[in-house]
C-alpha positions, 0 to 999 in steps of 0.5 A, spaced: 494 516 523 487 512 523 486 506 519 480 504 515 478 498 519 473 492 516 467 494 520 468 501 517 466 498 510 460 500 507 461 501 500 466 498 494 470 505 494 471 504 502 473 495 500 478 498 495 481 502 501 481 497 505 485 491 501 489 496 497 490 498 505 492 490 506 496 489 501 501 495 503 500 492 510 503 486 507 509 490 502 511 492 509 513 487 512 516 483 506 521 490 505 522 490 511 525 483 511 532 481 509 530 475 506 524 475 502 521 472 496 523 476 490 517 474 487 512 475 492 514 481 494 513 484 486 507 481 487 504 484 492 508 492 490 504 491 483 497 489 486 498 495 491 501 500 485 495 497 480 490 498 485 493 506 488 492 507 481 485 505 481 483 510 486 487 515 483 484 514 476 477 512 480 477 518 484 476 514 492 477 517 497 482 514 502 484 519 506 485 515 512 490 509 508 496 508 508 494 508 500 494 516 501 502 515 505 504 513 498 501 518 495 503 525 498 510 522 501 513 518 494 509 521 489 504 515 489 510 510 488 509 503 491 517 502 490 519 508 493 515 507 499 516 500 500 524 502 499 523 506 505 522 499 510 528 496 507 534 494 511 541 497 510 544 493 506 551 491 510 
């Protein structure tokens, strides 16, 4: 899959792809960590969520994203993705 690149920017709909993009790019790798800060990493799910949201509502088109993996693969759910880069708990 192709990603949106910063370069690629060139309106307000694509910057919202793109952070949001960011910001599941850093929900990632804190899921995929054994030890993360809680905190932190409810942080970034709930901006990601908030800004999926948005797009949704806002009709972006954001189809190169990961944005568009947590929509059409976990029903728009950041947690359920984000549960998806989780180690197995031993």
């Amino acid at each position: 899959m192709s990603r949106l690149f910063r370069a690629d920017v060139r309106t307000p709909e694509q910057a919202l792809a793109y952070l949001t993009d960011c910001t599941l790019a850093t929900v990632c790798d804190l899921a995929a960590k054994r030890s993360r800060p809680k905190h932190e990493f409810d942080r970034q799910k709930t901006m990601a969520q908030t800004a999926i949201n948005w797009m949704l509502e806002m009709k972006v088109d954001f189809h190169d994203t990961r944005a568009r993996d947590v929509v059409d693969k976990h029903g728009g759910s950041v947690d359920a993705w984000a549960a998806t880069f989780m180690p197995a708990v031993d």
